[in-house]
C-alpha positions as a Markdown table, in Angstrom:
| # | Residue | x | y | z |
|---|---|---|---|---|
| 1 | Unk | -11.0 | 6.1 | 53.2 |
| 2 | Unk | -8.2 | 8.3 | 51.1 |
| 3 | Unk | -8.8 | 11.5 | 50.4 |
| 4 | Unk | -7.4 | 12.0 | 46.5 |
| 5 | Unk | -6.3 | 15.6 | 45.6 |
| 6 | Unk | -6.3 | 15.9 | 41.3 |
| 7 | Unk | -6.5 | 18.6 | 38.9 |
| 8 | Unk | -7.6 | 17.7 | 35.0 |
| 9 | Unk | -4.6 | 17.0 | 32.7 |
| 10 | Unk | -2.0 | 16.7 | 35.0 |
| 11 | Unk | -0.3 | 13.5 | 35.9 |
| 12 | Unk | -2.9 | 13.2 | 38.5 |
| 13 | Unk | -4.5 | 10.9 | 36.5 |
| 14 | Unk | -2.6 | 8.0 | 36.5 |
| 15 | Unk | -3.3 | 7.7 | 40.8 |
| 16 | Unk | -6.9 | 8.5 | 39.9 |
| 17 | Unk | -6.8 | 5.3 | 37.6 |
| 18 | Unk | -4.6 | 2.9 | 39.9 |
| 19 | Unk | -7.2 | 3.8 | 42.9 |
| 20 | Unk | -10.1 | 2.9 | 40.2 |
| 21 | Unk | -8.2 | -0.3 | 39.2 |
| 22 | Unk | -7.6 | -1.0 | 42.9 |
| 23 | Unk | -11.3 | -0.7 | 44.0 |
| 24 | Unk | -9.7 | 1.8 | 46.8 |
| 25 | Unk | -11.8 | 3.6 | 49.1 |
| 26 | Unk | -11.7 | 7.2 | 48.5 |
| 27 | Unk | -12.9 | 11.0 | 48.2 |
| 28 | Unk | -11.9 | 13.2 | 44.9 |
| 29 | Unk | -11.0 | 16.4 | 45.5 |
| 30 | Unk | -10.4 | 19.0 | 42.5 |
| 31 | Unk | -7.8 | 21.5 | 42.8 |
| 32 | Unk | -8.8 | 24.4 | 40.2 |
| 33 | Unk | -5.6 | 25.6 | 39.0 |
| 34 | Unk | -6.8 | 28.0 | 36.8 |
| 35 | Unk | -7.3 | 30.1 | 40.4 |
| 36 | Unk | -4.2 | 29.3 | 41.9 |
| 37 | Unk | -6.1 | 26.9 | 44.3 |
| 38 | Unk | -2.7 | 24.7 | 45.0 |
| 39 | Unk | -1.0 | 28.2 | 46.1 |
| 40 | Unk | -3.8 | 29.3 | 48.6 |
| 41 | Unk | -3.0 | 28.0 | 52.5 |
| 42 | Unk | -5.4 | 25.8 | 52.6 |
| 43 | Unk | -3.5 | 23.4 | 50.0 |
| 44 | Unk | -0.3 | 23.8 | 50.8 |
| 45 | Unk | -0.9 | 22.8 | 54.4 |
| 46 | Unk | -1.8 | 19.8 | 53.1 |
| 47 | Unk | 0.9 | 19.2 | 50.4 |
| 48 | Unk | 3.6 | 22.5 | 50.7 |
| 49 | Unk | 5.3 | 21.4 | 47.3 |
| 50 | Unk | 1.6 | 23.5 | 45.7 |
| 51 | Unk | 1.1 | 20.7 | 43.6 |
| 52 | Unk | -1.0 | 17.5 | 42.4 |
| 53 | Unk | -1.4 | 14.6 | 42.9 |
| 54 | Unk | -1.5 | 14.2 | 47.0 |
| 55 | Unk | -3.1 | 11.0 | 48.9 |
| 56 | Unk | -4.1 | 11.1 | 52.3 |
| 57 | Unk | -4.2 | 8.3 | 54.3 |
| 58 | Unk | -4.9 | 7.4 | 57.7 |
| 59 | Unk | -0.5 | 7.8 | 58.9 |
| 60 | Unk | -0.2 | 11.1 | 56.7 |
| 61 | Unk | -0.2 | 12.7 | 53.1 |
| 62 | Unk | 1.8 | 10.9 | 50.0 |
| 63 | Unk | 3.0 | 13.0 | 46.9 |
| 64 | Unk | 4.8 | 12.1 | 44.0 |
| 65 | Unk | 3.3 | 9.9 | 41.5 |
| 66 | Unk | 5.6 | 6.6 | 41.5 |
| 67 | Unk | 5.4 | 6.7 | 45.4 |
| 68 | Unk | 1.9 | 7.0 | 45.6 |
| 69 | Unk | 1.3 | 4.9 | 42.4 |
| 70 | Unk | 3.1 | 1.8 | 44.6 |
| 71 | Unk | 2.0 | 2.5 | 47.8 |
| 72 | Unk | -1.7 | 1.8 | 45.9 |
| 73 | Unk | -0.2 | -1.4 | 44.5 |
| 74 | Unk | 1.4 | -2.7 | 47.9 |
| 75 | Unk | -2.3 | -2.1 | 49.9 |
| 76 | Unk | -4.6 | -3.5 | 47.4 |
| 77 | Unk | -2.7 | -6.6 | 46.3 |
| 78 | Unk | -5.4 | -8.6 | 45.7 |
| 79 | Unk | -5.9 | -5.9 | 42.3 |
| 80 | Unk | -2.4 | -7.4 | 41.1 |
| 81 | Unk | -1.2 | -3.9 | 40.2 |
| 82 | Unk | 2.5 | -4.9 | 40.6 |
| 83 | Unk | 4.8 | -7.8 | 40.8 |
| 84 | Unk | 5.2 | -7.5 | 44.6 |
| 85 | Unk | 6.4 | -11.2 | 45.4 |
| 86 | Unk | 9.1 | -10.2 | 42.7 |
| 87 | Unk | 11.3 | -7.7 | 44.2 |
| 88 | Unk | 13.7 | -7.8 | 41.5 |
| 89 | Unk | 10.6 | -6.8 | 38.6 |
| 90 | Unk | 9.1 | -4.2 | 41.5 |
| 91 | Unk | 12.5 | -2.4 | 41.3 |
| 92 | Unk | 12.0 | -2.6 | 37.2 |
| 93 | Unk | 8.1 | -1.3 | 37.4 |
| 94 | Unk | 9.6 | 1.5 | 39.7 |
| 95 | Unk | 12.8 | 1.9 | 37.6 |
| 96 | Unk | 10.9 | 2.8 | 34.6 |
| 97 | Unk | 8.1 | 4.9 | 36.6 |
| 98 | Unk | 11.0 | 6.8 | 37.9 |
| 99 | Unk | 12.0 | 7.7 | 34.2 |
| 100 | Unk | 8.8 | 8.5 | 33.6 |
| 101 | Unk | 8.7 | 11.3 | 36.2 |
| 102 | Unk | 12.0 | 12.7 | 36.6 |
| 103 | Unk | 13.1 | 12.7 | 32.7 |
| 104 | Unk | 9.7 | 12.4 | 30.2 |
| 105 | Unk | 7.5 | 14.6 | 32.6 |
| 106 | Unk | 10.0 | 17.4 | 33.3 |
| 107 | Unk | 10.8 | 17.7 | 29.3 |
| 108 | Unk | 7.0 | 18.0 | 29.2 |
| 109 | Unk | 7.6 | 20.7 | 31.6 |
| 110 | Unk | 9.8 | 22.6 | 29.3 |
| 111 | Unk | 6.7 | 23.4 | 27.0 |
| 112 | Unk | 4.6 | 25.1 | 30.5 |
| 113 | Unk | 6.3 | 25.1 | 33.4 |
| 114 | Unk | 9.1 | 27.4 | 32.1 |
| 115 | Unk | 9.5 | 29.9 | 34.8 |
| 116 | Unk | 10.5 | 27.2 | 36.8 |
| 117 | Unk | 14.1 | 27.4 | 34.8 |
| 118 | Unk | 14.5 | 30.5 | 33.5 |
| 119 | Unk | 12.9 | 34.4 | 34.4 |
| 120 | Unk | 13.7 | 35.3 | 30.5 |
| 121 | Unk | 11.0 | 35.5 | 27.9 |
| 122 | Unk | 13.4 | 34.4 | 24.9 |
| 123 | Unk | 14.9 | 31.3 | 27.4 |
| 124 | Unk | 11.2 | 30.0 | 27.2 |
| 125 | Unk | 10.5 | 30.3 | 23.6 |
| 126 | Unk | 13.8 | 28.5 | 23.2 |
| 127 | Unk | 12.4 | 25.5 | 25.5 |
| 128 | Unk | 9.3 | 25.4 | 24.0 |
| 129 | Unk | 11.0 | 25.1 | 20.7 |
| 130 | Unk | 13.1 | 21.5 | 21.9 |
| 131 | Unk | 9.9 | 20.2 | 24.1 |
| 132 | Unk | 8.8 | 18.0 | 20.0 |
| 133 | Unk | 12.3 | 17.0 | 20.1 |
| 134 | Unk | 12.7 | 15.6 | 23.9 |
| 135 | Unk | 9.5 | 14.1 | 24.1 |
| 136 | Unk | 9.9 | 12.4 | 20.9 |
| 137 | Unk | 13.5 | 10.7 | 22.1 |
| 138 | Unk | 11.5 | 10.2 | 24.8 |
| 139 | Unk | 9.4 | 7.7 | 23.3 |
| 140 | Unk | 11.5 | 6.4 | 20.8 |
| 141 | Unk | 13.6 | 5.2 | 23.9 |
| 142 | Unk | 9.6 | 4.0 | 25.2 |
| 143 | Unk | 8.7 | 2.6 | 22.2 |
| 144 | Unk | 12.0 | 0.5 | 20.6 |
| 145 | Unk | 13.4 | -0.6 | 24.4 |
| 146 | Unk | 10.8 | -0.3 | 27.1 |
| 147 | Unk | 7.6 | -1.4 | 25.9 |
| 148 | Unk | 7.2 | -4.9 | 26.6 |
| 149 | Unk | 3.6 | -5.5 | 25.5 |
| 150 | Unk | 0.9 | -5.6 | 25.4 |
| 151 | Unk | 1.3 | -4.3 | 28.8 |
| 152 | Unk | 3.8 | -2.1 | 29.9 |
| 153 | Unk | 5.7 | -4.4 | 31.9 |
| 154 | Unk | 5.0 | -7.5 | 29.9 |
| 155 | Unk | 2.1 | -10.1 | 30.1 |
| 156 | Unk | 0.9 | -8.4 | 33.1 |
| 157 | Unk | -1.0 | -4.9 | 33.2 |
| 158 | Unk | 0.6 | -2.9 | 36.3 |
| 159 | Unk | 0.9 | 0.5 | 37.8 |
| 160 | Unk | 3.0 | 1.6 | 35.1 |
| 161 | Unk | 0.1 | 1.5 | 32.4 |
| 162 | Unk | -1.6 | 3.9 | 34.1 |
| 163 | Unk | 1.5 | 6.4 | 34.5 |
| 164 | Unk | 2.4 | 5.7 | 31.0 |
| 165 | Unk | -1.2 | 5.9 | 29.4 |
| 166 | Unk | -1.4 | 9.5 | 31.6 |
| 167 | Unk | 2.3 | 10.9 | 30.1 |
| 168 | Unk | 1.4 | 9.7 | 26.3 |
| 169 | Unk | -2.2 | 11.6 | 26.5 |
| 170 | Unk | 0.5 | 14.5 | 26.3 |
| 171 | Unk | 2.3 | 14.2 | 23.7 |
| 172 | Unk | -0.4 | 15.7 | 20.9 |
| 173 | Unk | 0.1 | 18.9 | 23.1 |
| 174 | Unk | 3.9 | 18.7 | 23.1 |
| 175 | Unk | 3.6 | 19.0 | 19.1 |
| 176 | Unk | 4.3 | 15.1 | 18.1 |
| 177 | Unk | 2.1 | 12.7 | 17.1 |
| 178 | Unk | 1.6 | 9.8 | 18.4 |
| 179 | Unk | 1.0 | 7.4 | 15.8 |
| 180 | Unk | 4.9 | 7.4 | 15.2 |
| 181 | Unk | 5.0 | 4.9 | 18.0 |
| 182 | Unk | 2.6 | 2.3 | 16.8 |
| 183 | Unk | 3.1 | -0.3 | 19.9 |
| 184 | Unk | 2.6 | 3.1 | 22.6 |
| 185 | Unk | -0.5 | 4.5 | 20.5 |
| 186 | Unk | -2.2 | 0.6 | 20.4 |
| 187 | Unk | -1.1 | 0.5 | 24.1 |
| 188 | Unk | -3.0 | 4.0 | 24.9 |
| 189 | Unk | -6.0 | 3.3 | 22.9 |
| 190 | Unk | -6.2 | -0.3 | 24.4 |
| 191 | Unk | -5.6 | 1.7 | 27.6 |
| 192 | Unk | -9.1 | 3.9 | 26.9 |
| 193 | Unk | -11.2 | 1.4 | 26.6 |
| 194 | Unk | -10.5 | -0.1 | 30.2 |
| 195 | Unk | -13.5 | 0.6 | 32.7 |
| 196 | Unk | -11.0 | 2.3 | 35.3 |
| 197 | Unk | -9.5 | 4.7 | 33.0 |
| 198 | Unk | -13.5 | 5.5 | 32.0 |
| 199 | Unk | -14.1 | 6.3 | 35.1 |
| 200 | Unk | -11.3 | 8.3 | 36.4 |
| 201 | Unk | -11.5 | 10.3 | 33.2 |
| 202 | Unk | -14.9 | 10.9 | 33.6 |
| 203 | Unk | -14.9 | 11.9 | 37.6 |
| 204 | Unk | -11.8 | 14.2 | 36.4 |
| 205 | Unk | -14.2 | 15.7 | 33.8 |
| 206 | Unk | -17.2 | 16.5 | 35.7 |
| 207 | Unk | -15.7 | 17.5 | 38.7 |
C-alpha cells in the first residue's frame, strides 16, 4: 500500500492518474495549500522540498513527477504504462517527461511561483507578462514535433499522457488557448473521457 500526497491543480495529478491506470494500491492524502500545509513540520519530514506530489512506499518516499511517474510504470507492468522491454523508447518516454518538467512546468511557474526568481514586484509582472508566450512555444514544439498520436508516444498510451494531459489543463490559465493545437486539444479531451483520469479528478475534487 502507497501512501499518495496531492494537492488540486498541481502536477500532482498526472501520479494520481498513472496509480489509477495501474490499479496501484494506495491512500490519498490532500495537502491544503491554501494553509501552507506543505510548509508545516509534519510535511516536510516527509518530503523537505515543501512540495507535491510525494509517494511512499515500503523502501522510502519518491518526489518528482517523471521519477515517480516511472517507478509506477516499472512495478505495475502488467498496466503497460511504458515501453520497458525497450530501453531505447523508455529513455524517449523519459526524455520527453523530462521536458515536460524542467522547461513547460517551470515557464508555467513564471505566471505563480514568481518569488521563486525574483523579490521585485515589477520583475513578476514582467514574468507574468512572457508566461502566453513560453507556454505557447512550448506547445508549438509539443504539437508540430512531439506528438505522435493518438497517444503521446505513438500507438501506445503511456505514462507520458497522463503528464501531458495534467500540463495542457494549464494552459487556459497561462492565457492561451488551447484549441491552437488541434492534435494536443483532441489528445486532452480524448484524455477526459478515460475512466482513470475520472477518477483521479474526482478523488482530487472531493478530497
Amino acid at each position: 500500500m502507497f501512501t499518495f500526497f496531492y494537492a488540486p491543480n498541481t502536477c500532482s495529478l498526472a501520479s494520481h492518474i498513472a496509480l489509477e491506470e495501474a490499479q496501484a494500491p494506495y491512500e490519498a492524502r490532500r495537502v491544503d495549500f491554501t494553509s501552507g500545509e506543505q510548509r508545516a513540520p509534519a510535511y516536510l519530514a516527509v518530503n523537505p522540498k515543501g512540495r507535491v506530489p510525494a509517494l511512499v512506499t515500503s523502501r522510502g518516499v519518491l518526489t518528482e513527477t517523471p521519477a515517480i511517474l516511472a517507478f509506477i510504470a516499472q512495478s505495475f507492468p502488467a498496466a503497460k504504462l511504458a515501453p520497458l522491454d525497450d530501453p531505447f523508447a523508455f529513455a524517449e518516454l523519459q526524455a520527453f517527461n523530462s521536458y515536460l518538467c524542467s522547461t513547460v512546468h517551470v515557464a508555467h511557474a513564471h505566471r505563480v511561483r514568481g518569488s521563486r526568481w525574483a523579490d521585485d514586484a515589477d520583475a513578476h509582472v514582467a514574468m507574468q507578462k512572457k508566461v502566453p508566450e513560453n507556454m505557447t512555444a512550448c506547445f508549438d514544439l509539443i504539437e508540430k514535433e512531439m506528438l505522435r498520436g493518438p497517444w503521446m508516444m505513438g500507438e501506445a498510451y503511456s505514462i507520458a499522457d497522463s503528464y501531458l494531459f495534467t500540463i495542457a489543463g494549464w494552459l487556459e490559465g497561462d492565457g492561451v488557448d488551447i484549441a491552437r493545437f488541434p492534435r494536443v486539444h483532441d489528445h486532452f479531451n480524448r484524455m477526459a473521457e478515460r475512466p482513470a483520469v475520472k477518477r483521479a479528478r474526482t478523488a482530487a475534487a472531493a478530497a
